[in-house]
C-alpha positions as CSV (number, residue, x, y, z in Angstrom):
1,X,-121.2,16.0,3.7
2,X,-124.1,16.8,1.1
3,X,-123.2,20.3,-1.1
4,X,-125.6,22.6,-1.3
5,X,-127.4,22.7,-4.9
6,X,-125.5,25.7,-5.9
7,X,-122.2,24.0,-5.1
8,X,-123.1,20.9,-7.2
9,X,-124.0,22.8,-10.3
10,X,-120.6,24.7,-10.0
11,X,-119.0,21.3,-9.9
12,X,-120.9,19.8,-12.8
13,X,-120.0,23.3,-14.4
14,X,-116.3,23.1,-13.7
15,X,-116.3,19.1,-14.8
16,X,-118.2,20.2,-18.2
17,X,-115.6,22.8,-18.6
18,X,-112.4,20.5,-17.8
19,X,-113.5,17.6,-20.2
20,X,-114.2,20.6,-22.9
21,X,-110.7,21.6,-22.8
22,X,-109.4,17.9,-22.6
23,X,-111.2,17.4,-25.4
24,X,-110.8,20.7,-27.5
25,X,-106.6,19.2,-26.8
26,X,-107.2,16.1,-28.3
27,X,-109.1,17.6,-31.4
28,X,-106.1,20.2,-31.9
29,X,-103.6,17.5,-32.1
30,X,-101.9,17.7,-35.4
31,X,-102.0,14.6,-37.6
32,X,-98.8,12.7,-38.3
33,X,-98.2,14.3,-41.5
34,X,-100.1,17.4,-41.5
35,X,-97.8,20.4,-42.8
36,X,-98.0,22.8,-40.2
37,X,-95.8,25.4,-41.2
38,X,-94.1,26.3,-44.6
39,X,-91.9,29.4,-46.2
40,X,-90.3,30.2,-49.0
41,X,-85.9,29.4,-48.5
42,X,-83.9,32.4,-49.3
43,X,-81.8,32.4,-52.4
44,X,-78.9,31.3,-53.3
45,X,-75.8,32.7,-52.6
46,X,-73.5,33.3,-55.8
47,X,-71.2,31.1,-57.3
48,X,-68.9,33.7,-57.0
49,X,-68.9,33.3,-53.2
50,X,-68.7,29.2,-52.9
51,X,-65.3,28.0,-51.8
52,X,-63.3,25.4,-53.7
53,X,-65.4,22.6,-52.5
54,X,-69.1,24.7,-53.5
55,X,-67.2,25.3,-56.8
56,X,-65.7,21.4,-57.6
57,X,-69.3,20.0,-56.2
58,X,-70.9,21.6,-59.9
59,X,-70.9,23.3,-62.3
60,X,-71.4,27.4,-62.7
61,X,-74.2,26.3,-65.2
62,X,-75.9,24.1,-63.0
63,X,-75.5,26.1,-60.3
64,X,-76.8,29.2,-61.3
65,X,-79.7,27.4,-63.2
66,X,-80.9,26.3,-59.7
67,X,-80.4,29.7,-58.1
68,X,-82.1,31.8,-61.1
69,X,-84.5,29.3,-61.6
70,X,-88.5,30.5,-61.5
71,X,-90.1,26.9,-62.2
72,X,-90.8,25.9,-58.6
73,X,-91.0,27.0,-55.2
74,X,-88.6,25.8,-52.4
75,X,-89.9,25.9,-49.4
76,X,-88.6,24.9,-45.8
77,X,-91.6,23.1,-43.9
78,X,-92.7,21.8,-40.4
79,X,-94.8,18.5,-40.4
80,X,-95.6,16.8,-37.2
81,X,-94.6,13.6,-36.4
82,X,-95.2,11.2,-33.3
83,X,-96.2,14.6,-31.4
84,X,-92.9,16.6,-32.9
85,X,-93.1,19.4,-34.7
86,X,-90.1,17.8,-37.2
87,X,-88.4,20.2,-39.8
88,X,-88.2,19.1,-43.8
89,X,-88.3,20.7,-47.6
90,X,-90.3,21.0,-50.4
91,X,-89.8,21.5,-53.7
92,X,-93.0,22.2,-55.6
93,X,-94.4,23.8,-58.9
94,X,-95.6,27.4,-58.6
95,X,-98.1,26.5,-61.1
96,X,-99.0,23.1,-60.8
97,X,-101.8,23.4,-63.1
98,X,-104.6,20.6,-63.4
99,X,-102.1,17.6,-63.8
100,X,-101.1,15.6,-60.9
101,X,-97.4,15.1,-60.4
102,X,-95.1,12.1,-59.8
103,X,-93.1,12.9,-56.8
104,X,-89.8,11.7,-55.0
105,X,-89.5,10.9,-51.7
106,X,-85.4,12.1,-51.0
107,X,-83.7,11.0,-47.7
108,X,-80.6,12.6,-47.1
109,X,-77.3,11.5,-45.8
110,X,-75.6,12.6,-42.7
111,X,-76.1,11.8,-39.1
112,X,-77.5,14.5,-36.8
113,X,-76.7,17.6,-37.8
114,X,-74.2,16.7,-40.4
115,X,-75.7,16.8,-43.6
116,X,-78.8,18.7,-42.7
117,X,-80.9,20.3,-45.6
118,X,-83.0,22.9,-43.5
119,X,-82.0,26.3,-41.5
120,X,-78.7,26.7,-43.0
121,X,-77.7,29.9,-44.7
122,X,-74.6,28.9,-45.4
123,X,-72.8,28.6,-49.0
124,X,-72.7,25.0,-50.3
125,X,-69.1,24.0,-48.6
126,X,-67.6,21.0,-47.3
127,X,-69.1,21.5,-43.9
128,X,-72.6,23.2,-45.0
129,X,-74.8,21.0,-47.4
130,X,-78.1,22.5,-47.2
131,X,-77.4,24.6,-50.5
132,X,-75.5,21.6,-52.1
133,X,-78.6,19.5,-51.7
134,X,-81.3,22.0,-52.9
135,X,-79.0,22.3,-56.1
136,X,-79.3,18.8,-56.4
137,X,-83.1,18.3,-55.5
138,X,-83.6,21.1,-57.9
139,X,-81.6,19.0,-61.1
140,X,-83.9,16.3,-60.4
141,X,-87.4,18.0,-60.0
142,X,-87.2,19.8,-63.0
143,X,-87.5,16.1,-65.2
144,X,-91.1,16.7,-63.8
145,X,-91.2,15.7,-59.7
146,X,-92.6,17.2,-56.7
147,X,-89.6,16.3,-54.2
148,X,-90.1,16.1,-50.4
149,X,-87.4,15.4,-47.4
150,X,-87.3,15.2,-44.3
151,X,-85.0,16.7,-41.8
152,X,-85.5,14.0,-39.2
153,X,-86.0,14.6,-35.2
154,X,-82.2,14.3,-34.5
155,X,-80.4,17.8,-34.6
156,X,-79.5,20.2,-31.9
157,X,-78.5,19.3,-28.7
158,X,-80.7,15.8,-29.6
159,X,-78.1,15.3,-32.8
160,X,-75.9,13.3,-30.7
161,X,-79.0,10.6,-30.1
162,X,-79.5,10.0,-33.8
163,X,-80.8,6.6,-33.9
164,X,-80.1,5.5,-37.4
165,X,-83.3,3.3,-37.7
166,X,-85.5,4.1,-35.0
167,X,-87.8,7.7,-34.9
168,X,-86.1,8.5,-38.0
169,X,-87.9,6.0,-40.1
170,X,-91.4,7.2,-38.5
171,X,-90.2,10.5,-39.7
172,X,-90.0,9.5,-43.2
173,X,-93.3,7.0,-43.6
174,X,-95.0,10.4,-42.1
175,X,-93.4,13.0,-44.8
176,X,-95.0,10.5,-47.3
177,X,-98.0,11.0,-45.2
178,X,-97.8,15.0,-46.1
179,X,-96.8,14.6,-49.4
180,X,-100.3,12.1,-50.0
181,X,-102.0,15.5,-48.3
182,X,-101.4,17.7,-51.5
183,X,-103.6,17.8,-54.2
184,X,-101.0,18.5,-57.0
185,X,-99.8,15.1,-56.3
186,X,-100.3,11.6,-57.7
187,X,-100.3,9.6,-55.1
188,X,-100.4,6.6,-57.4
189,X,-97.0,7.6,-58.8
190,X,-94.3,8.2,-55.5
191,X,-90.9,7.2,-55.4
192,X,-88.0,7.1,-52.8
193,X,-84.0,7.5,-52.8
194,X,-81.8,7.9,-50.3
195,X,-77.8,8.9,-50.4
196,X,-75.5,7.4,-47.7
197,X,-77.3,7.1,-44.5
198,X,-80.6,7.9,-46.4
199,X,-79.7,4.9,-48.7
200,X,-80.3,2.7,-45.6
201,X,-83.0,4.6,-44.0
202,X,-84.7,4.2,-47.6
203,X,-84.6,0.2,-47.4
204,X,-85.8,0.6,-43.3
205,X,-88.7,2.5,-44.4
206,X,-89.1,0.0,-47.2
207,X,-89.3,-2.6,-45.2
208,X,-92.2,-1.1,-43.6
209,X,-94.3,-1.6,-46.9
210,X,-95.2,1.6,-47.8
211,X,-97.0,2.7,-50.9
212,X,-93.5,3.6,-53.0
213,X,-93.1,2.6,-56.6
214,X,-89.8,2.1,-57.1
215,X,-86.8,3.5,-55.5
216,X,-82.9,4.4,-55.7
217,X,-80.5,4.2,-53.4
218,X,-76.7,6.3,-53.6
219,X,-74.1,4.8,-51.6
220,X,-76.0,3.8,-48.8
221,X,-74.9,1.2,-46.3
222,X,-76.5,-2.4,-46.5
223,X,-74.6,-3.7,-43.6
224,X,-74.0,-1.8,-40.2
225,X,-71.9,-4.0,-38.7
226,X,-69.4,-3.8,-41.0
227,X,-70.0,-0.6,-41.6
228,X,-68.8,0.3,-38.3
229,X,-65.4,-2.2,-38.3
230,X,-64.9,0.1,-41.1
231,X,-65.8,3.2,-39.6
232,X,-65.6,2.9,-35.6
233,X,-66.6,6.4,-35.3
234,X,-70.1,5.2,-35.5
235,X,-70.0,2.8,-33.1
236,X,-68.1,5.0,-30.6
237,X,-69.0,8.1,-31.3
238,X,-67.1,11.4,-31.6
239,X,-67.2,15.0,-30.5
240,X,-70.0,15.3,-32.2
241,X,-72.5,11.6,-32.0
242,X,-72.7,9.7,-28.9
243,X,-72.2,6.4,-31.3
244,X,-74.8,3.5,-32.0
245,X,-73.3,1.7,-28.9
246,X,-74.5,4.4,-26.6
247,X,-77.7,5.2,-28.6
248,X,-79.3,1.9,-29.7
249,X,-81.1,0.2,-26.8
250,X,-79.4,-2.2,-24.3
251,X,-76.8,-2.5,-27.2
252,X,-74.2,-4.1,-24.7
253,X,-76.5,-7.1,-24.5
254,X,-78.7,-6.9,-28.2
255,X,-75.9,-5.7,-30.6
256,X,-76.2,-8.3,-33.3
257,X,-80.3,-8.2,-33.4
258,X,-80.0,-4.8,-33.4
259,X,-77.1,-4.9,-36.1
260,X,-79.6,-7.3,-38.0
261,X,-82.7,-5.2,-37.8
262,X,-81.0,-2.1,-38.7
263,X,-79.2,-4.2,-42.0
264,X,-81.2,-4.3,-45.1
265,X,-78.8,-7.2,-46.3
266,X,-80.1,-9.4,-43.8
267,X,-83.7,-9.0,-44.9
268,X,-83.6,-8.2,-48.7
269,X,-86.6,-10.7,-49.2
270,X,-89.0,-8.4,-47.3
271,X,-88.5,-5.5,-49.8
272,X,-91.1,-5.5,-52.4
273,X,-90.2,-1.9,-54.7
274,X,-88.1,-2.4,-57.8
275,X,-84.2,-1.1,-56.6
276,X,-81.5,0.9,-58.2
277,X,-78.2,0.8,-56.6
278,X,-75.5,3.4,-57.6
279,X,-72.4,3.6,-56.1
280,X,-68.6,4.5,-56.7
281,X,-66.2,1.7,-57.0
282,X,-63.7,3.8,-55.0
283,X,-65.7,5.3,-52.3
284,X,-63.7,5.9,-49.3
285,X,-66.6,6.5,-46.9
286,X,-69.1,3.7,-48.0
287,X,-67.1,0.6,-49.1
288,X,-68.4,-0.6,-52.7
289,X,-69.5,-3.9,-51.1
290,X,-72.1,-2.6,-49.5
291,X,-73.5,-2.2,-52.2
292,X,-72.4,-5.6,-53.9
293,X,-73.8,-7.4,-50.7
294,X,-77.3,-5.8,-51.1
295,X,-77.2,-6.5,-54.7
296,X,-76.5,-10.3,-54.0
297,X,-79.1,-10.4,-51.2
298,X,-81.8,-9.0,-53.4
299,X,-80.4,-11.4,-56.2
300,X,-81.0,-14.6,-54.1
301,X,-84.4,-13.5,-52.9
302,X,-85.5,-12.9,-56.8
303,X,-86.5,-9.3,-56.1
304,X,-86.2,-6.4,-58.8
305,X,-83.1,-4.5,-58.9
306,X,-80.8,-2.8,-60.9
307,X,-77.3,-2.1,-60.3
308,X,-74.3,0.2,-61.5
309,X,-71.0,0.6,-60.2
310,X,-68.8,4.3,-61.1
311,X,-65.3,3.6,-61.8
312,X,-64.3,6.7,-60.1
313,X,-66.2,9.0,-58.3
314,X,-66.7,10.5,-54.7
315,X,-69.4,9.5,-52.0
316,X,-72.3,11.5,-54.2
317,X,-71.5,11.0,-57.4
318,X,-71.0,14.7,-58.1
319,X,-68.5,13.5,-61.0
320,X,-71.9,11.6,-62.8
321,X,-73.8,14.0,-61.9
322,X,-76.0,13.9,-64.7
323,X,-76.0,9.7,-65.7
324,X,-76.9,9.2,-61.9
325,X,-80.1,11.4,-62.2
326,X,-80.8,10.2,-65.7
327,X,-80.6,6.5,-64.4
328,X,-82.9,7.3,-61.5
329,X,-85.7,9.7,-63.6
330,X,-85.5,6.0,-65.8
331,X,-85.8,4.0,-62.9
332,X,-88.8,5.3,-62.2
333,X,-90.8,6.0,-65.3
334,X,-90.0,2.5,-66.3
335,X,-93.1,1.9,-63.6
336,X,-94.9,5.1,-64.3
């Protein structure tokens, strides 16, 4: 049937119009990395009102220095990555001036919602760590650091599918990608660290090769598998994570090349940044030889590292406190 000449310029029309908008979609795309929303956290609450956990975790000094503090702004962000609109923090100067700043890359501990560091107006308590960690992120930007962190994809109903090495590390090598976006920023001069789960996220992303300095690692787990005879939670999930045997991929058949590939002990020699390894010689949740097995592995594959072992402390180190960031801020300005 042959359209009348009015009908084909319609068509023509409507086909101009549809590849338009297909392509006015593609162009509107965020980048992986680009910031797309940011705002300013609200404050603090008091010491006053922390319970006894808020209180042990630090000092009234430090505390209140964090939550009076006019030095930089803290800021809860969005940044896309892999098509997700994924939620993180900044810490930033208000007046940034004409230098460009060193920053940290920070990767926090937890799984899913446990541990998170955004949308949480809760006191820093036992159960609530968003305030905890700002306190913390805050001690450690004020020796001179922009600090950035990601929230990762996993929390919400999609917490329970926290894959502990899979989107989780795009999220990260993309937050670097938003921190290389600001101008205030050197991006000759970034660094990493990760507690717990971060700690092993930090050597995944590592791994990856990207362009980090130097970085630290708290208590983070070099070994999965054992990590999980230790802790079976992980493997088999709880009331609140469906457990690396239901999450990982096929696990049933795969589990030791996925234990492997997840493991930073088993591939020490493909880690090129300068290391520092803290951890407590009595923590209960992360057995010291974790870290003594990633500190061997680097050994043997001649890589530089640095390690110290707490005699006593918890997970964090809240009890060193102030040696743990002063080894870190040393770590990296020794490659400044």
């Amino acid at each position: 049937m042959r359209l009348s000449r009015e009908t084909q310029c319609l068509a023509i029309a409507a086909a101009i119009l549809a590849l338009t908008a297909c392509s006015l979609s593609v162009i509107a795309q965020p980048r992986d990395g680009e910031i797309l929303n940011s705002k300013v956290r609200a404050s603090l609450s008091p010491f006053a009102d922390l319970d006894d956990f808020g209180r042990s975790y630090f000092s009234q000094a430090q505390y209140e220095e964090a939550r009076g503090q006019q030095t930089f702004d803290i800021l809860d962000i969005l940044y896309a990555s892999d098509g997700l609109a994924v939620p993180g923090l900044l810490i930033r100067p208000k007046h940034p001036g004409n230098r460009k700043w060193p920053a940290i890359i920070y990767n926090r501990g937890g799984t899913g919602d446990y541990g998170r560091i955004t949308n949480d107006d809760h006191a820093c308590d036992r159960e609530h760590f968003a305030s905890c960690t700002i306190v913390d992120l805050y001690l450690l930007a004020k020796s001179g650091f922009v600090i950035i962190a990601s929230d990762y994809r996993f929390h919400g109903a999609n917490g329970k599918r926290d894959e502990w090495g899979g989107g989780d590390v795009n999220d990260v090598l993309n937050v670097i990608g938003a921190l290389r976006s600001l101008d205030y920023v050197d991006p000759g001069r970034l660094y990493m660290m990760g507690s717990s789960r971060g700690g092993t996220l930090t050597y995944q992303v590592l791994k990856r090769g990207p362009p980090i300095q130097a970085a630290a690692v708290i208590a983070g787990p070099s070994d999965l598998e054992a990590l999980g005879r230790y802790r079976p939670e992980f493997v088999n999930g709880d009331s609140t994570y469906d457990g690396w045997s239901r999450v990982w991929p096929d696990y049933a058949n795969r589990a030791t090349e996925l234990y492997r590939d997840r493991s930073p002990v088993y591939w020490a020699d493909k880690l090129t940044a300068p290391i520092l390894i803290l951890h407590s010689r009595v923590d209960r949740l992360v057995p010291v030889d974790q870290a003594l097995r990633m500190a061997a592995a680097l050994q043997a594959s001649s890589k530089v590292y640095a390690l110290h072992i707490y005699e006593r402390d918890g997970h964090s180190l809240p009890q060193n406190r102030e040696d743990r960031n002063r080894q870190i801020v040393e770590w990296f300005n020794k490659v400044r």
